[in-house]
TIPANU-185223 format. One record per residue (C-alpha): residue number from 1; residue in three letters; x, y, z. Coordinates in Angstrom, 3 decimals. Example, Ala and Ser with C-alpha at 12.3 -4.5 7.8 and 13.67 -1.06 7.14 Angstrom:
<gukol mike="1" fimar="ALA" c1="12.300" c2="-4.500" c3="7.800"/>
<gukol mike="2" fimar="SER" c1="13.670" c2="-1.060" c3="7.140"/>
REM end
This chain:
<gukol mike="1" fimar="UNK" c1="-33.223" c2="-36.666" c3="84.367"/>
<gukol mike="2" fimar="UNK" c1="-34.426" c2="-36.126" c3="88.054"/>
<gukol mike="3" fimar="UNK" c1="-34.047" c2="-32.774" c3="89.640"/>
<gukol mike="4" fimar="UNK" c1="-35.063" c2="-31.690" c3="93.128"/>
<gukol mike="5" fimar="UNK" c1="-34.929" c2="-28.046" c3="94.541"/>
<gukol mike="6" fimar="UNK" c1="-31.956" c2="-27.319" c3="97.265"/>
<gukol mike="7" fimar="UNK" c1="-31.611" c2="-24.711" c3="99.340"/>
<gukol mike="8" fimar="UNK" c1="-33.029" c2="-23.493" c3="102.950"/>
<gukol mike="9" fimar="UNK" c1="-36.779" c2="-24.464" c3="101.825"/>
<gukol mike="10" fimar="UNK" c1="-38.374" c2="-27.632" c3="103.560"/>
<gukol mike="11" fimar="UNK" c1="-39.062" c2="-29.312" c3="100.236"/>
<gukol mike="12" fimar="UNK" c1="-43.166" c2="-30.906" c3="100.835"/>
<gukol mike="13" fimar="UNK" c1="-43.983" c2="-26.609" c3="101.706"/>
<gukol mike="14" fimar="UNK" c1="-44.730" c2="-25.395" c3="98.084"/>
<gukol mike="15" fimar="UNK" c1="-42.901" c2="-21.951" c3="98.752"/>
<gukol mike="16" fimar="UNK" c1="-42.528" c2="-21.358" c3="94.856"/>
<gukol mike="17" fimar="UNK" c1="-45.832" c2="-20.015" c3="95.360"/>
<gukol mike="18" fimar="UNK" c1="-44.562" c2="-17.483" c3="97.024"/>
<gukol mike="19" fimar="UNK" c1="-41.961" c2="-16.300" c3="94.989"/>
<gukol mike="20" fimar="UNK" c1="-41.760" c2="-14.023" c3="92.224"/>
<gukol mike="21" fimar="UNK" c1="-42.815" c2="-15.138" c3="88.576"/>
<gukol mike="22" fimar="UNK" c1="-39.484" c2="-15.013" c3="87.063"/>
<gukol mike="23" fimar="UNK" c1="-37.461" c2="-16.777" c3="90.250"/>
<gukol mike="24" fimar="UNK" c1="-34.547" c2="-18.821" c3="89.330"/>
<gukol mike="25" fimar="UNK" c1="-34.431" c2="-22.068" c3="91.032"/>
<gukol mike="26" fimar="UNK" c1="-30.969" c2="-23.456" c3="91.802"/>
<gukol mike="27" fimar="UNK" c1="-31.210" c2="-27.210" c3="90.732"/>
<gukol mike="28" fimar="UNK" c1="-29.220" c2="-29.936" c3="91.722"/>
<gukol mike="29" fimar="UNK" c1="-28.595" c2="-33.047" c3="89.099"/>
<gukol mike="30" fimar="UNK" c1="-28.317" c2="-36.140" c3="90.966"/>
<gukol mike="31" fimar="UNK" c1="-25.038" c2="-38.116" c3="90.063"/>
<gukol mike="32" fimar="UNK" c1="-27.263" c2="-41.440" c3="89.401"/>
<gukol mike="33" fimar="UNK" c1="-29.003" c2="-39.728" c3="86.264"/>
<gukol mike="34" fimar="UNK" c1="-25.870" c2="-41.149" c3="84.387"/>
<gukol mike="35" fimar="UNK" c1="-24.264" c2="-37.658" c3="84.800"/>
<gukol mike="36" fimar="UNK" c1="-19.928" c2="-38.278" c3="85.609"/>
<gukol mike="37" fimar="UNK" c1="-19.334" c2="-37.570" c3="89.229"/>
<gukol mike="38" fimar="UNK" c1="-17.824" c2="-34.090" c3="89.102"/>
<gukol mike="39" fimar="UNK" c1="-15.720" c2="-32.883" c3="91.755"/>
<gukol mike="40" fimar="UNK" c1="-17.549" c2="-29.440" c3="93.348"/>
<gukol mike="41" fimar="UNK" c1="-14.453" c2="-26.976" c3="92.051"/>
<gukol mike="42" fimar="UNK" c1="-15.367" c2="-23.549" c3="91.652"/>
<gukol mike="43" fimar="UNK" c1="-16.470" c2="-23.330" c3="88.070"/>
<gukol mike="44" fimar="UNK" c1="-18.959" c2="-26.357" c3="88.885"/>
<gukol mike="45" fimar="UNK" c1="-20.318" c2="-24.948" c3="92.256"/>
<gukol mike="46" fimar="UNK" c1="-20.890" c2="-21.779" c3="90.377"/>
<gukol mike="47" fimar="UNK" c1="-22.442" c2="-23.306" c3="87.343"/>
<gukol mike="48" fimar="UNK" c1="-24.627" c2="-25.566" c3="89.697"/>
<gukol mike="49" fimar="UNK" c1="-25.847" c2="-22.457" c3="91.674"/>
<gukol mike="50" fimar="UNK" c1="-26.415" c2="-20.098" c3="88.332"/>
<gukol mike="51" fimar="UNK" c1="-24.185" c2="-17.587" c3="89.184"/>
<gukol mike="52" fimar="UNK" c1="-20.222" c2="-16.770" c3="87.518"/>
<gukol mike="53" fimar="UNK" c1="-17.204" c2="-17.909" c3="88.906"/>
<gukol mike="54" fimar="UNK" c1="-16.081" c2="-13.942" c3="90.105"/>
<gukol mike="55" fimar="UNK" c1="-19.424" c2="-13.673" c3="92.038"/>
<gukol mike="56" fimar="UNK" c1="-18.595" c2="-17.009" c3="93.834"/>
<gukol mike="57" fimar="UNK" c1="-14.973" c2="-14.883" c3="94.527"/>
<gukol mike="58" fimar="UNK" c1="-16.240" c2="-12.025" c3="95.284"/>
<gukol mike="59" fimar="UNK" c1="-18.824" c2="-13.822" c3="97.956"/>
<gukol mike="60" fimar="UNK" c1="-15.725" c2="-15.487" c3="99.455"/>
<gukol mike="61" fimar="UNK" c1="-14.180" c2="-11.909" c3="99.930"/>
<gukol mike="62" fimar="UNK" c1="-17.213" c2="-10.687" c3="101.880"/>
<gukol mike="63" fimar="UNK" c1="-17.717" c2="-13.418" c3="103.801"/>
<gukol mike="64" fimar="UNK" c1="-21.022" c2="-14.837" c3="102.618"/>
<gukol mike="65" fimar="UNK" c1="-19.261" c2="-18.590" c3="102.040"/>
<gukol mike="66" fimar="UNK" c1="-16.141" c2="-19.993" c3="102.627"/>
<gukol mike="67" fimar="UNK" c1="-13.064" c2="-20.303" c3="100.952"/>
<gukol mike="68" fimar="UNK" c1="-12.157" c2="-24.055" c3="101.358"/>
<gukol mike="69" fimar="UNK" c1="-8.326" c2="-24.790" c3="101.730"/>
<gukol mike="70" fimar="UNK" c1="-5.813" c2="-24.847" c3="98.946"/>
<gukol mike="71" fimar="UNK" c1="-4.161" c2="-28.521" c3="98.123"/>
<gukol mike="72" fimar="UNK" c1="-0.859" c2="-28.890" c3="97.567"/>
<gukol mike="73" fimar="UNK" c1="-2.212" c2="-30.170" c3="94.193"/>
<gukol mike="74" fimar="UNK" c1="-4.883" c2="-29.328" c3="92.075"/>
<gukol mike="75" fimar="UNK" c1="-8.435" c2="-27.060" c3="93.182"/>
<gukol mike="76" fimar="UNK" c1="-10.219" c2="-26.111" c3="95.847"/>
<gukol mike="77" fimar="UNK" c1="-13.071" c2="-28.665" c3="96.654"/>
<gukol mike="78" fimar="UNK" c1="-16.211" c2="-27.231" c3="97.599"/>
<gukol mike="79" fimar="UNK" c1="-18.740" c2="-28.849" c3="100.047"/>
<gukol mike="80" fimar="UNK" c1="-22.405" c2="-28.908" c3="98.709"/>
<gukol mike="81" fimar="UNK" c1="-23.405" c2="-26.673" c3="101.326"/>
<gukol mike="82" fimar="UNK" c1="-21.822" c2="-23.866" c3="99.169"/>
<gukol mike="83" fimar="UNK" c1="-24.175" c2="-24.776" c3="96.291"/>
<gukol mike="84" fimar="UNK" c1="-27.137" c2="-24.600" c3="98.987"/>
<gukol mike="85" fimar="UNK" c1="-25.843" c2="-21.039" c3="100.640"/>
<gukol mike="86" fimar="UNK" c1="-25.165" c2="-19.879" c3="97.226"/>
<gukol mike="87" fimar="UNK" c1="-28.439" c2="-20.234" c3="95.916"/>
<gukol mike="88" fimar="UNK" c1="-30.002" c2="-18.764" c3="99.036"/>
<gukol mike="89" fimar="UNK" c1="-28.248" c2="-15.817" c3="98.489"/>
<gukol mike="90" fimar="UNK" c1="-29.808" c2="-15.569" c3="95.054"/>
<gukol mike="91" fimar="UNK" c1="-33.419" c2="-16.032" c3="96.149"/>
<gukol mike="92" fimar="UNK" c1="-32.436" c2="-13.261" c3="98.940"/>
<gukol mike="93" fimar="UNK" c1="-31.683" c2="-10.895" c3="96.365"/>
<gukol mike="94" fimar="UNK" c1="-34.204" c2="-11.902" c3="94.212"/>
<gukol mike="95" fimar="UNK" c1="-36.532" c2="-10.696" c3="96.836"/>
<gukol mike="96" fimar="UNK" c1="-34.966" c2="-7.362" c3="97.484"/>
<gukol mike="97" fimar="UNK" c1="-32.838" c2="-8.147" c3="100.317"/>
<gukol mike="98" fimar="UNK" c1="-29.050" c2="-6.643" c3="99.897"/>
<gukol mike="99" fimar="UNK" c1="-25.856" c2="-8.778" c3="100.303"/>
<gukol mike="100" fimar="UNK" c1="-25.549" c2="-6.641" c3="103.973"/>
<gukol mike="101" fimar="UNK" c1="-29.635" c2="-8.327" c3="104.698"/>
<gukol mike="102" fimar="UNK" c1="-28.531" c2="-11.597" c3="103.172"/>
<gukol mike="103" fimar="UNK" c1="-25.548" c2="-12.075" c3="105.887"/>
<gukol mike="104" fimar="UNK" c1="-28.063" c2="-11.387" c3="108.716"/>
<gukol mike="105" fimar="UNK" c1="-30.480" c2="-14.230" c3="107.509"/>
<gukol mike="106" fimar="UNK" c1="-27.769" c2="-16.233" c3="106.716"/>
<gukol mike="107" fimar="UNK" c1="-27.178" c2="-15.649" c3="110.803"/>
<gukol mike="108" fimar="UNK" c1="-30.097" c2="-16.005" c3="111.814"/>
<gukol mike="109" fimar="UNK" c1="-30.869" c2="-19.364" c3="110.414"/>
<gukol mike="110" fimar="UNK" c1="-34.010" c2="-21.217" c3="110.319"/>
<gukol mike="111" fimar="UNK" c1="-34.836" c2="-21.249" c3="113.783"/>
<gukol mike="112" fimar="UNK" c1="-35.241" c2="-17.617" c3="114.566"/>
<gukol mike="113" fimar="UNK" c1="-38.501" c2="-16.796" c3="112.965"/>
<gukol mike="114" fimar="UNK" c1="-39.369" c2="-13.965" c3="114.838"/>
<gukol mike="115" fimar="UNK" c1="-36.165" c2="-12.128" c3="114.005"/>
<gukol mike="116" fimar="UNK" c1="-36.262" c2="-12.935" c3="110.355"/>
<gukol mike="117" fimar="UNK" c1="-40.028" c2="-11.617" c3="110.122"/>
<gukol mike="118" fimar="UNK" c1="-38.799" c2="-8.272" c3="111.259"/>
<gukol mike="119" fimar="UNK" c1="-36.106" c2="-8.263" c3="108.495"/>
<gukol mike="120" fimar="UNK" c1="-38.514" c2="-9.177" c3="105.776"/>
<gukol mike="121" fimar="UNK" c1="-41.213" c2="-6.809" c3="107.287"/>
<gukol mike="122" fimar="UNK" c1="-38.474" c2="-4.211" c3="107.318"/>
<gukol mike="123" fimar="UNK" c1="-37.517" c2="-5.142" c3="103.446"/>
<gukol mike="124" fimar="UNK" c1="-41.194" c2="-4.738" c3="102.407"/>
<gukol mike="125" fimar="UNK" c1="-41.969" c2="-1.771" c3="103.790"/>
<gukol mike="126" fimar="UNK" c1="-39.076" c2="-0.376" c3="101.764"/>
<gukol mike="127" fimar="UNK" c1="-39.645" c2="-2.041" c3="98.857"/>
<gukol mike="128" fimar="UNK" c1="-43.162" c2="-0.373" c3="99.043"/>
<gukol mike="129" fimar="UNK" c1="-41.882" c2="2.924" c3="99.719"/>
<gukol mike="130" fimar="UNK" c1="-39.650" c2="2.759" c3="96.760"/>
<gukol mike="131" fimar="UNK" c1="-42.800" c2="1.220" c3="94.762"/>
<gukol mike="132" fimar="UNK" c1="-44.423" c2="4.696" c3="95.920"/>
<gukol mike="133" fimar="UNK" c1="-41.992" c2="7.021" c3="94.437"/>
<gukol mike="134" fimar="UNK" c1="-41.799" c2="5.146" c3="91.379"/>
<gukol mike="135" fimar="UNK" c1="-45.582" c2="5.464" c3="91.032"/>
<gukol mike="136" fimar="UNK" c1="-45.354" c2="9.188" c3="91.494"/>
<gukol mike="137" fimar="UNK" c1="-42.454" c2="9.239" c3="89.202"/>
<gukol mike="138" fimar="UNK" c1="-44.335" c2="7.479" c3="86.534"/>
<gukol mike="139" fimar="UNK" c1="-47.255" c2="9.966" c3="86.979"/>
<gukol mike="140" fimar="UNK" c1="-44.740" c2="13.024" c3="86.413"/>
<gukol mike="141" fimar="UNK" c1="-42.961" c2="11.690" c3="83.341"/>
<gukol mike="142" fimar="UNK" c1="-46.805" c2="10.524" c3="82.152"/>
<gukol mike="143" fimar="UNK" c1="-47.473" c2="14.621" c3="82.332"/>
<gukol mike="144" fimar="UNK" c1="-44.224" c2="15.215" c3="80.665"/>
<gukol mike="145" fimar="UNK" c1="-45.044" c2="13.691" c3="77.733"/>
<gukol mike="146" fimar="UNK" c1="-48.274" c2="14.840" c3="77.430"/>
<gukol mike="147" fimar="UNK" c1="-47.141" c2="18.390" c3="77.658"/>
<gukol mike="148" fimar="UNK" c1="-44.636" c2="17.459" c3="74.428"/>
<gukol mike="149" fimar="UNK" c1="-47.970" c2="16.077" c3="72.725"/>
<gukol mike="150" fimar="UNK" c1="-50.230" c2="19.367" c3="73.760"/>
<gukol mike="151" fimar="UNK" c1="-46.612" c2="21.712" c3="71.980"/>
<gukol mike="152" fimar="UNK" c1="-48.125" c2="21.825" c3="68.279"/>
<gukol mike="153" fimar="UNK" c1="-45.964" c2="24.703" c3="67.971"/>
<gukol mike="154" fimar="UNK" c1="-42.855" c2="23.023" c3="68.929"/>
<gukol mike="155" fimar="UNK" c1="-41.327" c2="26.233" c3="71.149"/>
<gukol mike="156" fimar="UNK" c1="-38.896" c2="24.678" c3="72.868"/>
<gukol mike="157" fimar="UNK" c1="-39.046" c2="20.951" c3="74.780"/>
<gukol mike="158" fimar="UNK" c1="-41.753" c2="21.082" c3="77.702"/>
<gukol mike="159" fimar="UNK" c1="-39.598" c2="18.249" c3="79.117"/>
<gukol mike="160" fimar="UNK" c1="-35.923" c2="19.945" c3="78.701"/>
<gukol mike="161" fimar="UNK" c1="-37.572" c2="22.948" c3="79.929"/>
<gukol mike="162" fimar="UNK" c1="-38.780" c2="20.999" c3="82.972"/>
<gukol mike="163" fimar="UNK" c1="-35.920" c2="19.109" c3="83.704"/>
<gukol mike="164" fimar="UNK" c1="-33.583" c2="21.994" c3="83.571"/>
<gukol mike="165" fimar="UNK" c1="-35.697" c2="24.146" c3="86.071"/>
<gukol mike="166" fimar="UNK" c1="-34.831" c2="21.526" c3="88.277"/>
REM end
């Protein structure tokens, strides 16, 4: 069964490299690997882009993708585009960006490099701002438990006591 990668990534740049070790790929079967041509309704754009069925709904409400028009008979139809835009979102938040960031790249598009590297520079210095204070958060709870281990005499919990000091 053949697979290829869709999405917003030129496909002969390798930028799995750059992504992080437990990134979900969105992958798209192709019809001639004997799989029955399905008809892109909800449940099968979701399923195709990894994510639930309310998510896709919930996206619509936003604005992130479109709702396509209601026949007078039977399901929406869904363009493969949403399977590409959905999946785009996912790697955006997979890299920290919120749905708020993802609608601004999604606007931005591929040809506005320069604007898009101030988003991402923006992202990462908060990302490593919040990496900070988890570091130094880590280090306090670290001393937390080893006052508990250094309370052989078991007066009272060093980190109850701590905590409710505030």
């Amino acid at each position: 069964m053949q697979s290829e990668i869709i999405g917003h990534f030129r496909p002969n740049i390798h930028y799995q490299a750059f992504l992080p070790p437990k990134f979900k790929l969105c992958v798209k079967i192709n019809e001639s690997s004997g799989m029955p041509d399905r008809k892109l309704t909800i449940s099968v754009v979701a399923k195709k882009a990894g994510v639930g069925v309310e998510t896709v709904r919930y996206y619509q409400r936003i604005g992130l993708i479109q709702e396509p028009e209601k026949p007078i008979t039977g399901y929406r139809i869904y363009p493969e585009e949403a399977i590409t835009r959905l999946c785009f979102i996912q790697r955006a938040k997979q890299l920290g960006f919120t749905l708020s960031e993802t609608s601004s790249l999604l606007g931005l598009g591929d040809g506005k490099c320069v604007e898009t590297k101030e988003l991402a520079h923006k992202k990462l210095e908060s990302i490593k701002s919040k990496i900070k204070d988890l570091s130094s958060m880590a280090h306090a709870l670290e001393r937390l438990i080893e006052s508990c281990e250094d309370n052989s005499e078991h007066k009272g919990c060093p980190i109850i006591k701590t905590i409710s000091r505030g």
